[in-house]
C-alpha positions in Angstrom: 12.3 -56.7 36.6 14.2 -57.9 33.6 13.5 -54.5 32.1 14.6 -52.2 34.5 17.6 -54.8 35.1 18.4 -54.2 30.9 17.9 -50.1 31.3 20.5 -50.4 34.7 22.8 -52.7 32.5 23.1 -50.4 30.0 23.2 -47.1 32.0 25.9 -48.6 34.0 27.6 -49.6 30.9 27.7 -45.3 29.7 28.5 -44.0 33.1 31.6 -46.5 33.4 32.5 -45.5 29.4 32.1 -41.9 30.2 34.2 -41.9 34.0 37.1 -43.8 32.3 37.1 -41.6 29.4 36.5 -44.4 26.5 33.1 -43.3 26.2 33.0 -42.8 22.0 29.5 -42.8 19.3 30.2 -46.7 19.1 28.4 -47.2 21.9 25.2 -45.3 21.3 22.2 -47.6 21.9 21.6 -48.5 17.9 23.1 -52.1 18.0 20.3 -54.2 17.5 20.8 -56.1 21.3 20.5 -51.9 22.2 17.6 -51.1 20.3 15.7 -54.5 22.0 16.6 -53.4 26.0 14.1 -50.5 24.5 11.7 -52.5 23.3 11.9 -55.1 26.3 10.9 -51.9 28.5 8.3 -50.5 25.9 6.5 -54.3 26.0 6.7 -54.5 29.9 5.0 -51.1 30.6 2.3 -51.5 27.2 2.6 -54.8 26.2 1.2 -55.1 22.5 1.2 -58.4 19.9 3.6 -56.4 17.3 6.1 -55.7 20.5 5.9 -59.6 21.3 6.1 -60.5 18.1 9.3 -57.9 17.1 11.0 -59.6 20.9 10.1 -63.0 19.7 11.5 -62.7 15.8 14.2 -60.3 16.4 15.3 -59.7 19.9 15.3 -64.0 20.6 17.8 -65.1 17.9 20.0 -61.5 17.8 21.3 -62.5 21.6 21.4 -65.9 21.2 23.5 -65.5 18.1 25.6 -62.6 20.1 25.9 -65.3 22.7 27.1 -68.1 20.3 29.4 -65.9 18.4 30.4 -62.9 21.5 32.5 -60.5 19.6 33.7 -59.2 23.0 36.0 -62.1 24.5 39.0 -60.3 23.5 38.9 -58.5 26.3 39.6 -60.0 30.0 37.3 -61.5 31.5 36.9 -59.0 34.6 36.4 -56.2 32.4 33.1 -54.5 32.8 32.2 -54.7 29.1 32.8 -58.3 29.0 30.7 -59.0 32.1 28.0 -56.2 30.9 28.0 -58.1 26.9 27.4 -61.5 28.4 24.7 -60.3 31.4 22.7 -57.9 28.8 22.9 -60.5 26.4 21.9 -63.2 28.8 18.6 -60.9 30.0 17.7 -59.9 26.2 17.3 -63.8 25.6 15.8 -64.2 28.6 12.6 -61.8 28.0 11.6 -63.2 25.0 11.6 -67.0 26.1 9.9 -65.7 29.4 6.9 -64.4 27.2 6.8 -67.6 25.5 6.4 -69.2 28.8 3.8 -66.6 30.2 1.6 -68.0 26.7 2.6 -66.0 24.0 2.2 -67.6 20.7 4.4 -65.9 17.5 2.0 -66.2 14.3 4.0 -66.0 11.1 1.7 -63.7 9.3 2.7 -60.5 12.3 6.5 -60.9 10.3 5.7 -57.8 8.0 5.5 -55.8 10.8 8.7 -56.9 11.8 10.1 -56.7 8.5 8.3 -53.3 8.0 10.3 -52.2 11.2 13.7 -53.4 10.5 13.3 -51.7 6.9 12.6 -48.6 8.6 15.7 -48.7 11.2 18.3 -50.0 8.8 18.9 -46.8 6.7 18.9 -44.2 8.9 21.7 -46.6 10.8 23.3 -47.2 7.7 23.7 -43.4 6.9 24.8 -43.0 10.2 27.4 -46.0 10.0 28.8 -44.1 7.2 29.4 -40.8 8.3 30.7 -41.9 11.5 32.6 -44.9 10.7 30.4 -47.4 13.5 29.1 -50.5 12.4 25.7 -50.5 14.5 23.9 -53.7 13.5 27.4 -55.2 11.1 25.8 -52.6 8.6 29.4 -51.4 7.4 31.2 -54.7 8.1 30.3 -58.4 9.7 32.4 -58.4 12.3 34.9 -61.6 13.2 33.8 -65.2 13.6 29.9 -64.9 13.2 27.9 -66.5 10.0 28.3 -63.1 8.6 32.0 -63.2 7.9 31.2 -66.1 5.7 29.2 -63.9 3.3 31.9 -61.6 3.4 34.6 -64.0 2.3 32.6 -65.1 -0.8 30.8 -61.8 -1.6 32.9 -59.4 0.0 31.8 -56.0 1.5 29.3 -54.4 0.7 28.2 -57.9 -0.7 28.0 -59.4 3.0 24.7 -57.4 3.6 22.9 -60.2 0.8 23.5 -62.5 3.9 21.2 -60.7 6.3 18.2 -61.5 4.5 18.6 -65.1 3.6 19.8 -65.7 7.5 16.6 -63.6 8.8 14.3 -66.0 6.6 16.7 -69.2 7.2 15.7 -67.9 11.3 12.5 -67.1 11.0 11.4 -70.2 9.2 13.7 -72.4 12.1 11.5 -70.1 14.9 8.1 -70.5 13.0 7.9 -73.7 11.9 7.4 -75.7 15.7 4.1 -73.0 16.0 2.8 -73.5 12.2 2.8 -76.9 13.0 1.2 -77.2 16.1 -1.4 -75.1 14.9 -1.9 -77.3 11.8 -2.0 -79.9 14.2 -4.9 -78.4 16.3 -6.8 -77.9 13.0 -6.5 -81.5 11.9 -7.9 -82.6 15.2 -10.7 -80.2 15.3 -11.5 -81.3 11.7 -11.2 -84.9 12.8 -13.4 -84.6 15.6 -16.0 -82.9 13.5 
């Protein structure tokens, strides 16, 4: 349900772009909260570990953090991109926690798929970025009020992107560690009752 609800979210979001004529190559699906209503539906029709684990890594802490710092609250509230940002965002979040609730456990070692898959996507988009002048995934800039403007004020830009990595592993590590120690938990009480 939360699948289809993502794909009707953001067909609804190109059809009311393309009707009011403000439809533009910005809003192609290759924002990162984009490119995870497309895994969301790829996971609930063939559900696979590296799809969780890509959902739980990636997809989990890019709409909370799009939630925390929305880049869209300039415009009014009743505006259909405003309600659309906050109810896809809102969804993406909640597909991930729902699969940890359902039992899925992230394992730290399935990361360099993840990472494997976020170094394919990123240069293509970058190119793209480039010779269209978008900023799909804050590739060409960071954007206003989010930790990446930080990065940007002290390194500058190009010298922003630095801050990608050491926020993924800063993430992943926050995300991980309740799971790596649960499971060294488990294997101390095995051991002990042994």
């Amino acid at each position: 349900i939360i699948a289809v609800l993502l794909l009707a979210d953001e067909l609804f979001k190109h059809i009311m772009l393309l009707i009011g004529g403000h439809w533009m190559i910005d809003y192609l699906p290759l924002h990162l909260c984009s490119i995870n209503i497309f895994v969301c539906t790829a996971h609930a029709f063939r559900p696979t570990t590296a799809k969780s684990e890509f959902l739980y890594a990636v997809c989990l802490p890019a709409a909370l953090m799009a939630l925390l710092f929305p880049s869209w609250t300039s415009l009014p509230f009743g505006n259909f991109m405003h309600i659309h940002s906050f109810t896809v965002h809102i969804l993406l979040l909640l597909y991930p926690l729902l699969l940890l609730s359902g039992g899925y456990r992230p394992v730290p070692r399935h990361l360099k798929k993840v990472m494997i898959s976020l170094l394919i996507l990123c240069p293509p988009i970058y190119l793209l970025n480039k010779l269209t002048d978008s900023n799909f995934m804050f590739l060409n800039n960071p954007g206003n009020g989010n930790p990446l403007s930080l990065f940007e004020a002290f390194f500058g830009n190009p010298g922003y992107l630095i801050g990608m990595p050491i926020l993924l592993v800063l993430i992943w590590f926050l995300l991980y560690l309740p799971f790596y120690l649960m499971a060294r938990g488990k294997k101390k009480a095995v051991s002990t009752v042994r």
